[in-house]
N, C-alpha and C positions, 0 to 999 in steps of 0.2 A: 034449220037455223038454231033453235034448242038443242040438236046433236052439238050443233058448234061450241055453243058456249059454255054446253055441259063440258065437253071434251076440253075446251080450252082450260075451264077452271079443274078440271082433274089435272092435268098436265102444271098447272099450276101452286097445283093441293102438292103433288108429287117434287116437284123439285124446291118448294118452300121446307119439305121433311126431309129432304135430303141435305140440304141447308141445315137446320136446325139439329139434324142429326151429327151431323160434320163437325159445327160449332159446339155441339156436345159433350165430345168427346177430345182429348187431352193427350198427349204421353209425359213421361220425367224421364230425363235419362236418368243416366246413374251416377252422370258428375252432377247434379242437381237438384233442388229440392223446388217446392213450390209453392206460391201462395194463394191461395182461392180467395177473388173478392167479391161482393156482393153491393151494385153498386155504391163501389168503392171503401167499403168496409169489409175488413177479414175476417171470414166464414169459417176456413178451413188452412189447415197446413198437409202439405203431402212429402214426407221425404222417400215412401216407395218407391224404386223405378217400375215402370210401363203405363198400361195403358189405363186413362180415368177418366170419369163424367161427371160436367157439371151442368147446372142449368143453363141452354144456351141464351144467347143475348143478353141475359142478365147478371152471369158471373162472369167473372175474368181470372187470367192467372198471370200473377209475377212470377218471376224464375230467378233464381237466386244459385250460385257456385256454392258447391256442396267440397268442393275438393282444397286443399291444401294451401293458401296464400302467399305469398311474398311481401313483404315489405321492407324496404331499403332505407335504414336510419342516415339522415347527414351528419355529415361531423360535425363534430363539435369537441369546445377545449372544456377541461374540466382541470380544477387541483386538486390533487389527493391530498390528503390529511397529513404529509409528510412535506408539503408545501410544493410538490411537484408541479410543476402544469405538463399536461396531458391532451393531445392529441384523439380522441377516442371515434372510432369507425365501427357500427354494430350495423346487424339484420335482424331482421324476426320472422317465423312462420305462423301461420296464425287460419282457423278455420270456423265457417260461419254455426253457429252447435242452436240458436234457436232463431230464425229466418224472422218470425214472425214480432219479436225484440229488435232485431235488427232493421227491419221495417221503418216501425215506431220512432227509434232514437236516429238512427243515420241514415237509411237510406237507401244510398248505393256505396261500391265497393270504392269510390273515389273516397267520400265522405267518411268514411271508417277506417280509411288511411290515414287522413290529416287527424284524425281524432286517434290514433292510435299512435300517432308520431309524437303527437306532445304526453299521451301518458309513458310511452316506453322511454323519452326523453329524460322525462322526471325521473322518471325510477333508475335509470340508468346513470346520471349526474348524481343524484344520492348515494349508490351505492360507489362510486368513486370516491365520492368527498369521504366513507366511512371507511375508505382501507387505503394503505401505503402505495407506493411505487411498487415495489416488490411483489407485494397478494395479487395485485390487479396486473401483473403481467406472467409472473410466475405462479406464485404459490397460491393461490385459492381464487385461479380465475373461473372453474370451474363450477366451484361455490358462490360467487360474485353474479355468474350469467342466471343459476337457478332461482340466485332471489331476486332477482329482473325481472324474470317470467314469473314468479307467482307475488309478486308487488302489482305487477301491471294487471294478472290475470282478476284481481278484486276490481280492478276501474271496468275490463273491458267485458266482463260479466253484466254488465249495465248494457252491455250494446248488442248481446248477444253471438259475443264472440269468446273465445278461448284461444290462447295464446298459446300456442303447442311448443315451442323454443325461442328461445334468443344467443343472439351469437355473438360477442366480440371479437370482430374482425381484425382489428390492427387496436394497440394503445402504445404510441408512440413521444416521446417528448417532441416539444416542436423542436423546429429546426436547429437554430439557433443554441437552444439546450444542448440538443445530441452533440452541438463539434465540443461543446465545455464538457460534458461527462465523457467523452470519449477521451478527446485530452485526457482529463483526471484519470480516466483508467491508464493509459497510456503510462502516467507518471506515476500510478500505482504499484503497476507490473514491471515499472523499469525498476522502483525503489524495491519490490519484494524480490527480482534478481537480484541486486546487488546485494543484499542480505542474505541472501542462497550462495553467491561467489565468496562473498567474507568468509560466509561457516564455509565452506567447501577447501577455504584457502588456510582456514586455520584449523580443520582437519589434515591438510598436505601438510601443514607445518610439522604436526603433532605427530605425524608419522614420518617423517622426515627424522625429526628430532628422536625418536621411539629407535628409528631402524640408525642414526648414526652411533648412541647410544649402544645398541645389539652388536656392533660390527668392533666398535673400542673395546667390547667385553669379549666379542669373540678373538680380536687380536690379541687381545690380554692376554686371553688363556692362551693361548697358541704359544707368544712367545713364553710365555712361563713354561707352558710342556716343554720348551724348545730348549731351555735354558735347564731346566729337568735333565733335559737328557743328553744336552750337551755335557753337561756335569758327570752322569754317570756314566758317557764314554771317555772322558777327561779320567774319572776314577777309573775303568776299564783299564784304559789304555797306563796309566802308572802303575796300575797292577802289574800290567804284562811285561811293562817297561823292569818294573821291579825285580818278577820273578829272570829275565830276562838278564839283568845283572848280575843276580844273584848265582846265576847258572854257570854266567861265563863272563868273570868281571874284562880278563883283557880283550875280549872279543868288542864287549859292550864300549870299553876307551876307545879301541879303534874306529869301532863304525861312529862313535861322537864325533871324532877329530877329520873322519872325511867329512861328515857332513859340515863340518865347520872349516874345511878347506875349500869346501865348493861355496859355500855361501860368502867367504871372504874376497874371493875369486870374481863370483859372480855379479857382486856389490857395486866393484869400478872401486875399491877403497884399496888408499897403497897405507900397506905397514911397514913400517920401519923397527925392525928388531933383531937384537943378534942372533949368531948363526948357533949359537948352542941356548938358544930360547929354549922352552920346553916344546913350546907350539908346533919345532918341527921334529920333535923326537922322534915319530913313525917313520920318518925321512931318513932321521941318522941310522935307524933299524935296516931302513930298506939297501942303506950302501948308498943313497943318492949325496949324504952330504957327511964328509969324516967327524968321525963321533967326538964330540972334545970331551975332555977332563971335566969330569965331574967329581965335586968333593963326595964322598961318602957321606949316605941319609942315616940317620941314625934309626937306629932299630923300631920298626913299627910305625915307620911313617911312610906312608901308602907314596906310589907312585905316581907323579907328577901328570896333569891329563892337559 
């Protein structure tokens, strides 16, 4: 009977240590850190991973995300300093840096949302109202996001958190806005055409006006050369015509009076003139028509053409 109850209470001694041994012992992963309490005050912090020991049945551990956070800001309108109103859509990452702060002020990962919602809120409506349309979507949004995270990183230092980025997602005008500025560009870019076709058209003019200018002076000259040289084949040709008389004056009458019997001829013109004219003297030479009576020329007076 004393075997028994020896034996029962060893068997008992034995899995109360295996108990107490079990409850002893811990792990951490490595997305997490921990907090050792002692009832229900923090003893200890662990952000090692594997395996640890606390006192069983009288400590405990909270576990806490050691890894990387999300949080999703709502929109909200804002004016910027230019009187804009503003559309604005942001994020933030955010990671828990002392567990045991975090505890103390908020809690759980719920609680350190809504608490982190209205500091990045603030800080982010601030930094809208201190810069233009322009900065906060163009030009120094990048600038704008930085002083977001380290405005907010002073609050959330109190919670034992650290605010690793922030993002503006969209900044958009409202609706309503975007069709009037769209318009407005619209009638921007049609008025800075039309002032692109003006100059364009009073560039065509000007070369227009350039190249008819070039073509009256190239004409000019031209007929001037033409006129040049019509002249000095006019002189040419009276030369030649000259020496031409001078070689052989009765040759020179004759060939005048054909061509001037063909061009009479050719005209359609009737002449009426007697038959001992001069005009047909070649004629009375040739036999075609009896030669009349001519008074005698007096000395030195050239023959009749």
């Amino acid at each position: 009977m004393n075997r028994n109850i020896l034996g029962g209470f060893l068997a008992f001694v034995a899995v109360a240590a295996l108990v107490a041994g079990y409850s002893a012992l811990y792990t951490v992963a490595q997305t997490e850190q921990v907090i050792v309490l002692r009832f229900g005050q923090p003893v200890d912090t662990v952000t090692e991973p594997g395996l640890h020991v606390k006192v069983p049945f009288i400590e405990t551990v909270v576990r806490i995300d050691k890894r990387i956070l999300d949080l999703d800001l709502p929109e909200r309108e804002a004016t910027a300093n230019d009187q804009k109103r503003l559309v604005v859509d942001a994020f933030s990452r955010y990671r828990i840096t002392n567990p045991l702060r975090f505890r103390q002020a908020v809690g759980t990962i719920e609680q350190a949302n809504a608490r982190l919602t209205n500091v990045l809120t603030d800080a982010l409506l601030e930094a809208i109202r201190s810069n233009n349309f322009e900065q906060i979507v163009r030009d120094r949004r990048d600038q704008i996001m930085a002083r977001i995270r380290d405005q907010a990183n002073r609050e959330a230092d109190r919670f034992g958190i650290q605010i690793v980025d922030v993002r503006i997602r969209r900044a958009d005008l409202p609706e309503q806005n975007s069709k009037a500025v769209f318009e407005r560009m619209q009638s921007e870019r049609a008025q800075e055409a039309a002032q692109i076709r003006a100059r364009g058209a009073e560039q065509a003019q000007g070369i227009r006006a350039r190249s008819d200018r070039d073509a009256q002076v190239i004409v000019a000259e031209a007929n001037r050369d033409a006129e040049v040289l019509r002249g000095e084949g006019e002189a040419e040709k009276t030369r030649i015509l000259a020496e031409a008389f001078g070689a052989n004056q009765e040759f020179f009458a004759f060939s005048r009076s054909m061509d001037a019997y063909e061009k009479s001829m050719r005209s359609g013109t009737r002449l009426v003139l007697a038959p001992d004219s001069a005009f047909f003297r070649f004629f009375e030479q040739s036999g075609g028509l009896p030669a009349p009576a001519r008074p005698a020329a007096p000395a030195g007076t050239p023959a009749p053409q």
